[in-house]
C-alpha positions as CSV (number, residue, x, y, z in Angstrom):
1,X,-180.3,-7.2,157.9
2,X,-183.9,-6.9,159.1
3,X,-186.3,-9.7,158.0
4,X,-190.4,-9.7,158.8
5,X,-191.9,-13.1,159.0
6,X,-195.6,-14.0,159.9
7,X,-196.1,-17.0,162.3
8,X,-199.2,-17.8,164.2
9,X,-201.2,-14.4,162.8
10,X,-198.8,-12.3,164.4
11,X,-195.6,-10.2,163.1
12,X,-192.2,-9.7,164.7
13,X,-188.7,-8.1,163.7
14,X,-185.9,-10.4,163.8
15,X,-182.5,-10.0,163.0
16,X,-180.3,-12.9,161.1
17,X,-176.8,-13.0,160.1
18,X,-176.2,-14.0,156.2
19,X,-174.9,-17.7,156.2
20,X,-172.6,-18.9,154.2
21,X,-173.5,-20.7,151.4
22,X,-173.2,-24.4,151.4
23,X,-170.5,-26.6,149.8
24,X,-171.6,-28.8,146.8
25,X,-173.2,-31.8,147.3
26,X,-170.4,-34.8,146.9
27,X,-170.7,-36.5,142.9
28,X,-173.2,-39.3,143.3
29,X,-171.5,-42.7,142.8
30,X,-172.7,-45.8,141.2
31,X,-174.3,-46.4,143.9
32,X,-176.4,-43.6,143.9
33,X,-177.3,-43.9,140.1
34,X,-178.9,-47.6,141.0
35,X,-180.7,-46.0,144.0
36,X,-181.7,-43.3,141.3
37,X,-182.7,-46.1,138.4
38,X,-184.5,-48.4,140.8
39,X,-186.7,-45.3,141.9
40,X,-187.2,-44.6,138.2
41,X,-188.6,-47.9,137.9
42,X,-190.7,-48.6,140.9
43,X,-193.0,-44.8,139.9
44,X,-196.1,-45.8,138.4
45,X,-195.9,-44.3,134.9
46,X,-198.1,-41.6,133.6
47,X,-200.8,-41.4,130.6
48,X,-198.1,-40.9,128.1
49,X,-195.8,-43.7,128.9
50,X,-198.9,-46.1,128.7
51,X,-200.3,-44.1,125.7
52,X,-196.5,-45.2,124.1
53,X,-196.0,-49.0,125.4
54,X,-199.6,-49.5,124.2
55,X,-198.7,-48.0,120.2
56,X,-195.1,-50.4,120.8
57,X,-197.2,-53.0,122.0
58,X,-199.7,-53.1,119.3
59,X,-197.4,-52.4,116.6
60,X,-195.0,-55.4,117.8
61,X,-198.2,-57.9,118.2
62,X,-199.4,-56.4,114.8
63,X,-196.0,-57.6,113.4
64,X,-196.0,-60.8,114.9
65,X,-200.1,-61.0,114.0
66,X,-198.9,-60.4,110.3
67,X,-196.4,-63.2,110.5
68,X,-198.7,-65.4,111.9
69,X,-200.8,-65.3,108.8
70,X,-197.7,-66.0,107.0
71,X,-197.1,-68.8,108.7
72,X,-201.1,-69.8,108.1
73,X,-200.4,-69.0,104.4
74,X,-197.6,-71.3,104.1
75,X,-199.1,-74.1,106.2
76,X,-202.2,-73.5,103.8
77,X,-200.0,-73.5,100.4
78,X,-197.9,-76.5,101.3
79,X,-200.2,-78.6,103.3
80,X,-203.6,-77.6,102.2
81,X,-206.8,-78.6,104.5
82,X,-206.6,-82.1,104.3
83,X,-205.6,-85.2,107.4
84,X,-202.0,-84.1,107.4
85,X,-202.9,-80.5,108.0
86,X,-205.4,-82.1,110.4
87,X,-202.9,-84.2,112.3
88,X,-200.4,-81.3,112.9
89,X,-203.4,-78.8,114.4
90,X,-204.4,-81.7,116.8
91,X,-200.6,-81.2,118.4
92,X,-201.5,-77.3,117.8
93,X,-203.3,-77.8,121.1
94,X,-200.6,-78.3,123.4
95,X,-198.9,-74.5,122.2
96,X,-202.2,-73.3,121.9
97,X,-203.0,-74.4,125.6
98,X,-199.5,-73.7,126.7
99,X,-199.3,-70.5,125.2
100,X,-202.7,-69.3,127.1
101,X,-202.4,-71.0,130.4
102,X,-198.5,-69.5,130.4
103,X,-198.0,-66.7,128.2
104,X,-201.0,-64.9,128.6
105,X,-204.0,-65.9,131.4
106,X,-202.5,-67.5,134.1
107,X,-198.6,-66.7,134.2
108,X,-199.6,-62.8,133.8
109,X,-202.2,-63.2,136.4
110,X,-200.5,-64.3,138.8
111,X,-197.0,-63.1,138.8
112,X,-197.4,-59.2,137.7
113,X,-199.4,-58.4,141.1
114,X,-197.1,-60.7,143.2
115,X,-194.1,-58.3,140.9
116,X,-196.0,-55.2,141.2
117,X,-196.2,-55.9,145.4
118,X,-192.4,-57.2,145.4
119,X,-191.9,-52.9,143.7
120,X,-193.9,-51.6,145.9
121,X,-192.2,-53.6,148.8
122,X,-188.9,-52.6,147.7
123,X,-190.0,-48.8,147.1
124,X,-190.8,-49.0,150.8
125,X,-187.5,-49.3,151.8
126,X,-188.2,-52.9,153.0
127,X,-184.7,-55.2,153.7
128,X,-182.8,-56.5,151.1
129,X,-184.3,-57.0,147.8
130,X,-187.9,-58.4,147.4
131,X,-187.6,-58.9,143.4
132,X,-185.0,-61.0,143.7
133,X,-186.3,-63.0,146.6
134,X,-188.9,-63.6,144.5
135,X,-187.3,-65.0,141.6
136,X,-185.1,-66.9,143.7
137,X,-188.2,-68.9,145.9
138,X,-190.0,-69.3,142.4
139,X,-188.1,-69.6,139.3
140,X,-186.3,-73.1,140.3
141,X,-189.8,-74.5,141.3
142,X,-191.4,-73.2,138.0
143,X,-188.5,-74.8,136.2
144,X,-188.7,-78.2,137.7
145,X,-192.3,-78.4,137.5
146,X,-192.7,-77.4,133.8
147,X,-190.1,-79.7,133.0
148,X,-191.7,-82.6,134.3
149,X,-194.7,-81.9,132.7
150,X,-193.4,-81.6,129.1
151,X,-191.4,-85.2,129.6
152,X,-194.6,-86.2,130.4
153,X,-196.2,-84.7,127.8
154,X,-194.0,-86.3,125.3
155,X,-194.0,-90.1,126.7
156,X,-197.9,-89.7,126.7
157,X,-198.3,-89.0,123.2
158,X,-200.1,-91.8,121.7
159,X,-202.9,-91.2,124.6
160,X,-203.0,-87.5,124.2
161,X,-203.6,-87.8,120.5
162,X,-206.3,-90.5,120.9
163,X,-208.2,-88.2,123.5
164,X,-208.0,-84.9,121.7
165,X,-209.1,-85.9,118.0
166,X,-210.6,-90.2,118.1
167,X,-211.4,-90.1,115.0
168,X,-208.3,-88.8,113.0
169,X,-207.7,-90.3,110.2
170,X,-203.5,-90.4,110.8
171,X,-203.2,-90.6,114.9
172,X,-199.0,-91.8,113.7
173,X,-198.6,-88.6,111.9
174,X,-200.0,-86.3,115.2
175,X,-198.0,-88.4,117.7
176,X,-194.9,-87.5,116.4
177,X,-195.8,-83.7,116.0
178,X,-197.2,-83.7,119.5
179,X,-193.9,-85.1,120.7
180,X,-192.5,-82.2,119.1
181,X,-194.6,-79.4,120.2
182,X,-194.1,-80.5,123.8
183,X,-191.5,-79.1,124.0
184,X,-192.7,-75.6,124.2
185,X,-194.5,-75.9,128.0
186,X,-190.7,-75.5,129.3
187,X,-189.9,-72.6,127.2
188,X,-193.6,-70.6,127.1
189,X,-193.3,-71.1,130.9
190,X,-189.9,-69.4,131.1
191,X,-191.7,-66.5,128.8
192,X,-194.5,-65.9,130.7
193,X,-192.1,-65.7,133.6
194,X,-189.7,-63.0,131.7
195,X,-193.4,-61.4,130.1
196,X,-194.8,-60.8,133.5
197,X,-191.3,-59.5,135.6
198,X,-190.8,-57.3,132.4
199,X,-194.1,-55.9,132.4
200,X,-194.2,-55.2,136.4
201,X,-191.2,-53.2,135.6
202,X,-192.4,-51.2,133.2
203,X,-190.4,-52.7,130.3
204,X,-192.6,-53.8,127.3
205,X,-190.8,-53.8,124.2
206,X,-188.8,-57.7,124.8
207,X,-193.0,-59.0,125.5
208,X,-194.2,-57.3,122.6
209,X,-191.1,-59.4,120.3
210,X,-192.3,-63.3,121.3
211,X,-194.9,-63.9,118.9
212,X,-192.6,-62.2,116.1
213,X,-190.1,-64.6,117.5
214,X,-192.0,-67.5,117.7
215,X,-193.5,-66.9,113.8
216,X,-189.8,-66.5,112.5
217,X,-188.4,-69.7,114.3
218,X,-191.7,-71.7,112.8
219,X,-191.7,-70.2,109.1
220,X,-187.3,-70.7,109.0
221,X,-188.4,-74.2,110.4
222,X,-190.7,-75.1,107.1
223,X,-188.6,-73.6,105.2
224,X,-185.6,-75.3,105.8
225,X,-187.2,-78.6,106.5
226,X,-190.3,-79.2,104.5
227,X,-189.0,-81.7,101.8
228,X,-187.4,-84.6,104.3
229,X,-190.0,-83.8,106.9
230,X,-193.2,-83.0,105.8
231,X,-195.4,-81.3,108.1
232,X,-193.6,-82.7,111.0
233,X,-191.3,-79.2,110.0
234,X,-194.2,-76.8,111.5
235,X,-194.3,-78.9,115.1
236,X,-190.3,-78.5,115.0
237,X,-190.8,-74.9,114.1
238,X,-192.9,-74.7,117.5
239,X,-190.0,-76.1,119.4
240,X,-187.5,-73.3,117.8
241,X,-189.5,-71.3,118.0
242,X,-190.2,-71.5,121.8
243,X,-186.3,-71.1,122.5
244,X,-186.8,-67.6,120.8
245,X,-188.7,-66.3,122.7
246,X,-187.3,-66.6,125.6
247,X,-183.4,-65.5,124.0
248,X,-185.4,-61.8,122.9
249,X,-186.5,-61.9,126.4
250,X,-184.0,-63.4,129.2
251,X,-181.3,-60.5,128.3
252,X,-183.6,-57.7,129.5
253,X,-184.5,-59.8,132.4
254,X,-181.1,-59.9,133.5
255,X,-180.3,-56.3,133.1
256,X,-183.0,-55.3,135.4
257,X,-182.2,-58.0,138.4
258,X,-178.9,-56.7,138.3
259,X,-179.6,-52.9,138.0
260,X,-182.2,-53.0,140.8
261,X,-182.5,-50.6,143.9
262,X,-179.4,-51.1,146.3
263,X,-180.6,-52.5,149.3
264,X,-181.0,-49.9,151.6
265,X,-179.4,-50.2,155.9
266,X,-181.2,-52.2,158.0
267,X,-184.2,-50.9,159.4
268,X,-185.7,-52.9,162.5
269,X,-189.4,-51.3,161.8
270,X,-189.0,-52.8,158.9
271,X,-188.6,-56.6,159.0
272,X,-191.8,-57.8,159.1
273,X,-193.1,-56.2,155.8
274,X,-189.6,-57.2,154.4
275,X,-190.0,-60.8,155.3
276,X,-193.1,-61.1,153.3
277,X,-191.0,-61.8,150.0
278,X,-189.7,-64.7,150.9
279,X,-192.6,-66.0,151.4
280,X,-194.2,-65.2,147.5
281,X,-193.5,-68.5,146.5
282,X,-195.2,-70.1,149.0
283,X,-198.2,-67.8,148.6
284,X,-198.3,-68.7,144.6
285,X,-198.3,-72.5,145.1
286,X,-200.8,-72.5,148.0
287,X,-203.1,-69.4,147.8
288,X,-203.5,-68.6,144.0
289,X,-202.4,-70.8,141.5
290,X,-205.5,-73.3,141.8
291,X,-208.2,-70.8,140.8
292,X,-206.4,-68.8,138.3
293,X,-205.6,-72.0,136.4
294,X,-208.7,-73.5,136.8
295,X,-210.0,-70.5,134.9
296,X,-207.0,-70.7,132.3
297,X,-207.8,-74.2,131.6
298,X,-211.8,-73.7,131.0
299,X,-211.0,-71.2,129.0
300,X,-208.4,-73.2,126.7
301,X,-210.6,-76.1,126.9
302,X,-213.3,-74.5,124.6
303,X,-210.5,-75.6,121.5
304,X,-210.3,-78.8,123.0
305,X,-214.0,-79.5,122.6
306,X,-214.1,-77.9,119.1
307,X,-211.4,-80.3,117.6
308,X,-212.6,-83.1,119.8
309,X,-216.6,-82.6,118.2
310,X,-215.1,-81.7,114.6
311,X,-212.8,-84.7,114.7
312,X,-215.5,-87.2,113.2
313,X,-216.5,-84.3,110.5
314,X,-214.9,-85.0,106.9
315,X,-211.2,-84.1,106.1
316,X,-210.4,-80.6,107.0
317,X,-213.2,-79.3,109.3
318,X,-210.4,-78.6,111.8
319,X,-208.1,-76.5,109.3
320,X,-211.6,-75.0,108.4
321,X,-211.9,-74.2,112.0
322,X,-208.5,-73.3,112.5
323,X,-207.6,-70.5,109.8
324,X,-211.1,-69.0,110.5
325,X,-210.1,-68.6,114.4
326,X,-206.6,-67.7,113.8
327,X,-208.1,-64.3,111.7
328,X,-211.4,-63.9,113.4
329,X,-209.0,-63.2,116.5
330,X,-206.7,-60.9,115.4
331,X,-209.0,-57.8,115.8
332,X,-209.6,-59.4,119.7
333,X,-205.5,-59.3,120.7
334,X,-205.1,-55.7,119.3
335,X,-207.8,-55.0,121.2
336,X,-206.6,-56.2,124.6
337,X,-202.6,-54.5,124.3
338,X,-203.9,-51.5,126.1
339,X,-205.3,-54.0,129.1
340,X,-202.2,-55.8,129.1
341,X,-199.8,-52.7,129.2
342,X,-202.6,-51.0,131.9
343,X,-202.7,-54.3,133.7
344,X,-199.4,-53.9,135.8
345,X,-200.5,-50.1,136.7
346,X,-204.1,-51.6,138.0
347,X,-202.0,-54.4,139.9
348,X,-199.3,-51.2,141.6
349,X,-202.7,-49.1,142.2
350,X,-204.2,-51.5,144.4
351,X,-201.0,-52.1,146.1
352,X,-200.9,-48.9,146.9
353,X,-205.0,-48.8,148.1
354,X,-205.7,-46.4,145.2
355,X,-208.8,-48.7,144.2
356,X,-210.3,-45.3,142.4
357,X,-207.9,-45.2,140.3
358,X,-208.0,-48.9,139.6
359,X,-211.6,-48.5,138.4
360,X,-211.4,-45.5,136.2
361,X,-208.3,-47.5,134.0
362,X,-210.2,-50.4,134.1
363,X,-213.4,-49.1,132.7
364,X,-211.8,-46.8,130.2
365,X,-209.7,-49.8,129.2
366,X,-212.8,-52.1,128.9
367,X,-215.0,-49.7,126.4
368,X,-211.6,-49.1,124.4
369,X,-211.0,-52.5,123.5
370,X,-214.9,-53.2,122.7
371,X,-214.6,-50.6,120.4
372,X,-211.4,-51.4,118.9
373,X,-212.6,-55.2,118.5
374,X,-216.0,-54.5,117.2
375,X,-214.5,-52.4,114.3
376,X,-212.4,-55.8,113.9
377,X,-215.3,-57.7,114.1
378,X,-217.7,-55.8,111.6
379,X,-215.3,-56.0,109.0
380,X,-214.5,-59.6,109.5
381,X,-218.3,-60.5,109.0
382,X,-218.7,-57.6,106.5
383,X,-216.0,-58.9,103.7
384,X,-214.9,-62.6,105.2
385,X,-215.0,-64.5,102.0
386,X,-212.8,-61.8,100.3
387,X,-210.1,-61.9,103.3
388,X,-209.9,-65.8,103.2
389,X,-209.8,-65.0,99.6
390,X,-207.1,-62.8,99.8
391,X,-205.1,-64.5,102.6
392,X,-205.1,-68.4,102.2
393,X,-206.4,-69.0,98.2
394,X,-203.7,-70.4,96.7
395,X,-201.5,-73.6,96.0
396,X,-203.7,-76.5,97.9
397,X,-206.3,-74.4,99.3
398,X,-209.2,-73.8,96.8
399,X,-212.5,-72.4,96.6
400,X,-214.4,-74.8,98.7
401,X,-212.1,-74.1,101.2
402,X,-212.4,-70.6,101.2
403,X,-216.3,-71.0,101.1
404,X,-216.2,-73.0,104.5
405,X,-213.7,-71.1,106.6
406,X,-215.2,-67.7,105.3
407,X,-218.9,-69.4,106.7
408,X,-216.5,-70.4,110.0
409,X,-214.9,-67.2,110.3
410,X,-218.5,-65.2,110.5
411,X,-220.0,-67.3,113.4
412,X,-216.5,-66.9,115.1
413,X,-217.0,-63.3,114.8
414,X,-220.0,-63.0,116.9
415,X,-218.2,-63.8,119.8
416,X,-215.2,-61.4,119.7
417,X,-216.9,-58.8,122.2
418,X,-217.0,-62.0,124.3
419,X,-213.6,-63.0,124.0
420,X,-212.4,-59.7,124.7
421,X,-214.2,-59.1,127.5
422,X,-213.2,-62.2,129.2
423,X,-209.7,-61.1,128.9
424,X,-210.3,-57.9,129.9
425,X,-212.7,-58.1,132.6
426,X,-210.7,-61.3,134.5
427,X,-207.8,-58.6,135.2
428,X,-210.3,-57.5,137.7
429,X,-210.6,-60.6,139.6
430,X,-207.1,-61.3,140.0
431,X,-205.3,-58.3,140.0
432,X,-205.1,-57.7,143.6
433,X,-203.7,-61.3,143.9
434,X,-206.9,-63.0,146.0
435,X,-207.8,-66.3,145.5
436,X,-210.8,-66.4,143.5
437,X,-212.9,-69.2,142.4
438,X,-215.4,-67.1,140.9
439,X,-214.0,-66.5,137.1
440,X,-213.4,-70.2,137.0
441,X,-216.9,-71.0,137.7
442,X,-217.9,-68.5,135.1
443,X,-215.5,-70.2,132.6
444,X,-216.8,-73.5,133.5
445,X,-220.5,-71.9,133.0
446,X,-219.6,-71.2,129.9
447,X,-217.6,-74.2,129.1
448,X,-220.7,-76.4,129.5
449,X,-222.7,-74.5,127.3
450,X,-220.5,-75.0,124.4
451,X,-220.5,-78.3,125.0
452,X,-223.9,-78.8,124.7
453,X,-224.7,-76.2,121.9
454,X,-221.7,-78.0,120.3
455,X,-222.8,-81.8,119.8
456,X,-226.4,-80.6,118.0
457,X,-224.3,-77.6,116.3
458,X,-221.9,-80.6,114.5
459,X,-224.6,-83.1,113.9
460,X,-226.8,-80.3,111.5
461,X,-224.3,-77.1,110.8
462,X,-221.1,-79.1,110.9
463,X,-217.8,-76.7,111.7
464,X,-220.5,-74.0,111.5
465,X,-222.3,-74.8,114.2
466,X,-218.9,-75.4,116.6
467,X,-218.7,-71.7,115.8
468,X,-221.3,-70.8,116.7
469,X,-221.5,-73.1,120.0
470,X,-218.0,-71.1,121.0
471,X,-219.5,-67.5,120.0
472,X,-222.2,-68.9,122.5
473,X,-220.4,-70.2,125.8
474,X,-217.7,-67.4,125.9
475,X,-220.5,-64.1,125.5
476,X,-222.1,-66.1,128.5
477,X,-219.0,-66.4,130.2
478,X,-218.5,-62.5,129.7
479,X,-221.9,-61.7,130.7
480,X,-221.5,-63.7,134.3
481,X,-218.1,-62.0,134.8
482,X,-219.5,-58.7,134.2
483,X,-222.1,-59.0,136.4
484,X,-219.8,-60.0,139.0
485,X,-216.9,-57.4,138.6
486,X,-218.3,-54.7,141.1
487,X,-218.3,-56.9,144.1
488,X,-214.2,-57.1,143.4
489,X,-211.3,-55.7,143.9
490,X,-211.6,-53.5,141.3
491,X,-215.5,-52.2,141.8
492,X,-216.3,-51.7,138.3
493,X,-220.2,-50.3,138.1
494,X,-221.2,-53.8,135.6
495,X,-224.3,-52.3,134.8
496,X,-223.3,-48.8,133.4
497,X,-220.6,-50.8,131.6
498,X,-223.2,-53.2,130.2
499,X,-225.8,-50.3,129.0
500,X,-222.2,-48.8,127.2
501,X,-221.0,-52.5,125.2
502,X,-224.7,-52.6,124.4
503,X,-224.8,-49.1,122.8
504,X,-221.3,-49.7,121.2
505,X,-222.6,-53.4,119.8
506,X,-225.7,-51.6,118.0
507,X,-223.0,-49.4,116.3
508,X,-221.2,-52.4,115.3
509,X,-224.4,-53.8,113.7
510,X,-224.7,-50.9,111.3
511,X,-220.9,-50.8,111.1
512,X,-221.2,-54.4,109.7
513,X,-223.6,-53.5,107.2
514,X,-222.1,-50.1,105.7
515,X,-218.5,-52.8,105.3
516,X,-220.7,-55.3,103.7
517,X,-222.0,-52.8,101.4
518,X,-219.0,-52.2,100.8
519,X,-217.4,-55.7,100.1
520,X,-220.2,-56.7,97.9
521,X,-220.1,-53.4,95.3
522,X,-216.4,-53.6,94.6
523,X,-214.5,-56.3,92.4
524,X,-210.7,-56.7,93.9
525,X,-210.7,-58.2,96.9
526,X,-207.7,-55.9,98.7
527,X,-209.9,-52.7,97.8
528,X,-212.8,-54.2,99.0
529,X,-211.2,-55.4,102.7
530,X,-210.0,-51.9,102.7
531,X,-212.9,-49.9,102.1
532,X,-214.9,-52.2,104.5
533,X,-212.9,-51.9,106.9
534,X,-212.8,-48.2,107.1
535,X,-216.2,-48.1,106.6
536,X,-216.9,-50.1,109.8
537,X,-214.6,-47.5,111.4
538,X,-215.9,-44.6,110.3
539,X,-219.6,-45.5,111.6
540,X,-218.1,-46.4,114.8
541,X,-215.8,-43.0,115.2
542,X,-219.0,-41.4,113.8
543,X,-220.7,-42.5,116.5
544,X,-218.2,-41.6,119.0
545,X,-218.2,-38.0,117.9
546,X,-221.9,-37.6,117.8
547,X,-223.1,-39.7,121.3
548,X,-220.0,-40.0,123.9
549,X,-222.4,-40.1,126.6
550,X,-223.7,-43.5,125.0
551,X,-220.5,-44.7,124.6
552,X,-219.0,-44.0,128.1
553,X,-215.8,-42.4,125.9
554,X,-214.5,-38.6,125.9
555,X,-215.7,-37.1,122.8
556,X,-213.2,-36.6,119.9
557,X,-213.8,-32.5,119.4
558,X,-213.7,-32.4,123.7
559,X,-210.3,-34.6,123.7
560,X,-209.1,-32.3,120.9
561,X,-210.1,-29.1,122.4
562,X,-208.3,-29.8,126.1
563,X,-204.7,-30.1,123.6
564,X,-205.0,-26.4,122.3
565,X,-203.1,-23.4,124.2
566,X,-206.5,-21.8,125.0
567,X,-207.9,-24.6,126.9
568,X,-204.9,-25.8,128.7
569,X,-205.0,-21.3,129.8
570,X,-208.6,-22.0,130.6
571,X,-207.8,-25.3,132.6
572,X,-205.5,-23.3,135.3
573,X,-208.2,-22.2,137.5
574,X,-210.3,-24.8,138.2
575,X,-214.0,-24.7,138.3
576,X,-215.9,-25.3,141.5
577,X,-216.5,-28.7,140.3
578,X,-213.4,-29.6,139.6
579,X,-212.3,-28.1,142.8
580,X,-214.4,-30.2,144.6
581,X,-214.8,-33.3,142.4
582,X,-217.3,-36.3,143.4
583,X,-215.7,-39.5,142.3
584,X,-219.0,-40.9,141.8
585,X,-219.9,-38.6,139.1
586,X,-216.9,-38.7,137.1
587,X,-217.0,-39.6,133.2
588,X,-216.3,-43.0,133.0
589,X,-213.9,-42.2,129.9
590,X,-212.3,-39.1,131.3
591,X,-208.5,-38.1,131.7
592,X,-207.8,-39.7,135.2
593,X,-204.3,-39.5,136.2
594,X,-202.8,-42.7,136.6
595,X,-200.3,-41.8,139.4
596,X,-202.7,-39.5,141.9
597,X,-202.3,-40.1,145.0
598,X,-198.5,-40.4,144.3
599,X,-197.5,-37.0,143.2
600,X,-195.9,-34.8,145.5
């Protein structure tokens, strides 16, 4: 049959013979499916797989959040705020410490870009299989290291207790619970390791189950062994507790080593790019581990000046201090999921040199969680003594107790659009895996400044003023690393970011008063932590809706309207500035697809 092509702008007549048709491809084996999952794994994902591991995320931490407070309740009911509860939260600082230079700061900081580069390595086609040379050159080292360092931990005891809290009142009784809670730098290491690979895979339901873990192992632990042991059951619960996490976690590990891409032939072009994963080991003693826990441990080292200056104060300034943190953070993690679920896609963007998209997460991400943790935050300094009220008033804590950690838990407060920022903003620093000294010295900034706001704060104010000496040193330390961010790897514009939290933080001012209004005119104290909080979140939301251009944030009827069948018809044809878009102009809280630059 005749056929008429066009080629080069002119037309001829050819004539072509019908082929035959082609036989069926041959069935894929099992060979083929694991070349077929390991691609599935190494695509970035799109808006609506973060949008989900975000809402698992939260929901999880929420869970283990919830059973936290349990765990506070029934450390409060059986052990009051007196020098035994005192003694146990002064070995609280090695999980506390562990948990953040391990779990959350540096582990994650360090080993989901050197994951995310292994996936992009291994998407390249590069020899072998760079995941697993990476766990192989770094898992045995991590093991023997952190397995020194908690023998260590637990022959040096007697001179960690004495350094941390001087003046306790029962250093015998924290000696023994510190030997216990050693234990967990072992076991949070291996989690952070299984948290970080899991992540860089795109797998975050087995993460999002540690803390509910870790709160079941310590509450079954008090349970069980309250009346021989005493509080000394709580620092055992730490240890069990610690081997949970990493049993809901190592299985999942496992499953993804194993069902990784099958090494593809050899390809001589190749070598040199491949030969860079044996060498990730090397590059996280030498090149990146210094400054990202040098940051970790300023950072962590804000509690260990709190309990070290409240140590002298009467009996129970450190529980005081203690159950007013543990709430005052909560609204801070759920603010951060969505950086930690982003924070692996940031990592694979820059891998891949799409710093644009890099930014617009980032930024979105950043004015998400200050709004999320400011609606936390006005409703914590809004209805405070009716939450400690409601949460810890009972059996051995009494009124004056709830007085003082309510005052605590206000100051604390002030500080949460720090805190969050910190977290969020140090992803930027250390996501494209550089060696950077620069947060730490912010940390350390900030660090010093507690300090010395905290020695006057405890000599007039008491635990009060420690609060307010933290609240102080971490905003600073969130101000330095904002101003910082745009000369890194992710160029953030720090100064339309900071008019934005400023904006947002003036709506969490009124927010905080429309929740106290609230609080204060009704009676029951559950009623009135409801209707303050959703107060504070309807003046925020309100706010949203009515000034998006203040907040940096797509407007709610805008967001709503691109869903409808009439917009998405209207969104076919683009405009002319959509057509030609100017990345400099874009809405800092637009729809930016994650994967561009990837799609074919």
């Amino acid at each position: 049959m005749a056929v008429r092509h066009r080629s080069e702008g002119t037309v001829a007549a050819t004539t072509t013979k019908p082929t035959a048709t082609p036989p069926a491809p041959p069935r894929p084996g099992r060979r083929a499916h694991a070349r077929a999952r390991g691609a599935r794994a190494d695509r970035p994902q799109g808006r609506g797989f973060l949008a989900k591991a975000a809402a698992v995320t939260a929901g999880l931490t929420a869970v283990g959040s919830v059973l936290g407070l349990v765990r506070d309740q029934i450390l409060a009911g059986y052990f009051g705020a007196g020098a035994a509860t005192d003694a146990f939260l002064v070995a609280w600082t090695v999980p506390e410490f562990a948990s953040t230079l391990l779990i959350e700061d540096a582990m994650a900081l360090i080993l989901v870009p050197a994951f995310s580069r292994a996936l992009a390595r291994r998407g390249d086609g590069a020899l072998g299989d760079p995941v697993r040379a990476l766990v192989r050159g770094t898992l045995p080292r991590l093991t023997l290291t952190v397995g020194l360092a908690a023998a260590v931990l637990v022959v040096a005891a007697p001179l960690l207790v004495a350094a941390l809290a001087p003046g306790l009142p029962d250093p015998a009784l924290a000696i023994d619970c510190t030997r216990l809670t050693a234990t967990c730098v072992l076991s949070f290491a291996l989690v952070g390791y299984c948290s970080a690979a899991l992540r860089a895979h795109g797998r975050f339901l087995p993460p999002a189950l540690i803390y509910t873990a870790y709160n079941v192992g310590i509450i079954g632990t008090i349970l069980v062994l309250r009346e021989p042991w005493g509080v000394r059951s709580a620092a055992a619960g730490v240890a069990v507790g610690g081997v949970l996490m990493v049993l809901v976690q190592a299985p999942s590990l496992v499953r993804e080593l194993r069902s990784g891409s099958v090494p593809p032939p050899p390809r001589p072009p190749r070598a040199s790019r491949a030969s860079r994963g044996g060498q990730d080991g090397r590059i996280l003693v030498i090149g990146l581990i210094a400054p990202v826990v040098a940051f970790s441990l300023c950072r962590q080292s804000q509690t260990l000046i709190e309990r070290f200056l409240a140590s002298p104060l009467p009996a129970g300034a450190i529980s005081h201090l203690n159950y007013a943190q543990k709430v005052a953070q909560l609204p801070m993690i759920l603010s951060l999921m969505l950086c930690t679920v982003s924070f692996p896609v940031v990592a694979r963007a820059l891998a891949a040199g799409d710093e644009e998209t890099a930014r617009h997460r980032v930024e979105r991400d950043l004015l998400l969680a200050a709004v999320v943790v400011l609606v936390g935050a006005s409703t914590v300094i809004a209805a405070a003594p009716r939450i400690v009220e409601l949460l810890f008033e009972r059996g051995e804590f009494g009124g004056a107790d709830t007085t003082a950690t309510a005052a605590v838990m206000r100051v604390y407060a002030l500080g949460l659009l720090g805190q969050t920022m910190v977290g969020a903003l140090v992803r930027c620093y250390f996501s494209a895996a550089r060696p950077l000294w620069y947060p730490a010295a912010a940390m350390g900034a900030g660090l010093v400044a507690t300090g010395a706001a905290g020695v006057p704060g405890a000599q007039y104010w008491g635990a009060v003023g420690i609060a307010g000496a933290n609240a102080l040193g971490i905003t600073l330390t969130a101000v330095l690393l904002l101003r910082g961010a745009h000369r890194q790897s992710v160029p953030v514009r720090s100064g339309r970011l900071g008019t934005q939290l400023l904006r947002l933080a003036a709506a969490g001012a009124c927010a905080t008063g429309a929740g106290w209004i609230c609080s204060v005119a009704i009676g029951p104290a559950v009623p009135a932590v409801a209707v303050a909080a959703l107060a504070a979140a309807g003046v925020l939301v309100l706010f949203l809706a009515c000034a998006p251009e203040a907040s940096g944030l797509p407007s709610l009827p805008r967001s709503a309207y691109r869903r409808t069948p009439h917009a998405r018809r209207h969104r076919a044809e683009p405009s002319a500035a959509e057509a030609f878009p100017a990345a400099e102009t874009a809405p800092v809280g637009g729809d930016v697809p994650l994967d561009r630059g990837h799609r074919r």
